[in-house]
N, C-alpha and C positions, 0 to 999 in steps of 0.2 A: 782798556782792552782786556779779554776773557783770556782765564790761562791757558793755556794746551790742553790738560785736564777737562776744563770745563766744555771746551770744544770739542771734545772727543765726545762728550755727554752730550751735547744739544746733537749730533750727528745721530748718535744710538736713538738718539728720544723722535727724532721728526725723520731721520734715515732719507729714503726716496718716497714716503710720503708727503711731503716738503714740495718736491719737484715736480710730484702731480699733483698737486693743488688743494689735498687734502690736509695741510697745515705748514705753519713753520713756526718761527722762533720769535716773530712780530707778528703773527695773524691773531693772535689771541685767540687762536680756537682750541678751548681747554680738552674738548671731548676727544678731538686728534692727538692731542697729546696725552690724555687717558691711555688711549688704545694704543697707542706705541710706548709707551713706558710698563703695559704689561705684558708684550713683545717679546721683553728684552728679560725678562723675569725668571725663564729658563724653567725646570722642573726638580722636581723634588727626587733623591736616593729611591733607590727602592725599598732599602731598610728603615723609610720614610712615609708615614702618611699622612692625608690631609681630609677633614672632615668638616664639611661645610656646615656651619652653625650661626643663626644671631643671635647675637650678647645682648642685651639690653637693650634690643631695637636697634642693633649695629649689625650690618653684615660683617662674618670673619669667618676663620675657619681654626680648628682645632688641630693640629700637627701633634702626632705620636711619633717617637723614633726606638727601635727595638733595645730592650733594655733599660729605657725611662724610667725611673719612679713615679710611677702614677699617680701618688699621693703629691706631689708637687707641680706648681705652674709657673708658667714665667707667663708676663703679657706685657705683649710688645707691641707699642703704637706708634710706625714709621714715623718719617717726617715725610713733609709736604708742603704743608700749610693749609691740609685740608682742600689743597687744590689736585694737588699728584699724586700718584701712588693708590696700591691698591693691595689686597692679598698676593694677585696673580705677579705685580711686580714686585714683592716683596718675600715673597714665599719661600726662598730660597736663604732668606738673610736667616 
């Protein structure tokens, strides 16, 4: 049995898309869960930006925040498994 946790997650991720048909948590349709796990991803500060770039033949995006030291980067590669998650749902972390 999934913890409470977990099931507050799989609701966020399939929501009322689930209920009309456009996915659930057994449909194995990854693409609906694509699209609702960047939903849920919310938006970035305003003393925040986001600059859309590909890395290495990777789509990402570049995030400045005021006051950064520009000479430094962090790069941060979500989890998933390569199946979920994206900028849009991560963008915020």
């Amino acid at each position: 049995m999934a913890s409470p946790q977990f099931e507050k997650f799989l609701k966020l991720l399939w929501g009322a898309r689930a209920s009309a048909g456009e996915g659930s948590a057994t449909s194995g349709d990854v693409a609906a869960m694509r699209r609702n796990m960047d939903r849920v991803g919310g938006r970035l500060p305003e003393s925040v930006s986001g600059t859309p770039a590909e890395l290495g033949g990777v789509p990402g995006e570049w995030i400045d925040a005021d006051g950064c030291d520009p000479t430094r980067v962090l790069l941060y590669l979500h989890g998933g498994g390569y199946v979920a998650g994206s900028v849009d749902s991560h963008r915020n972390l």
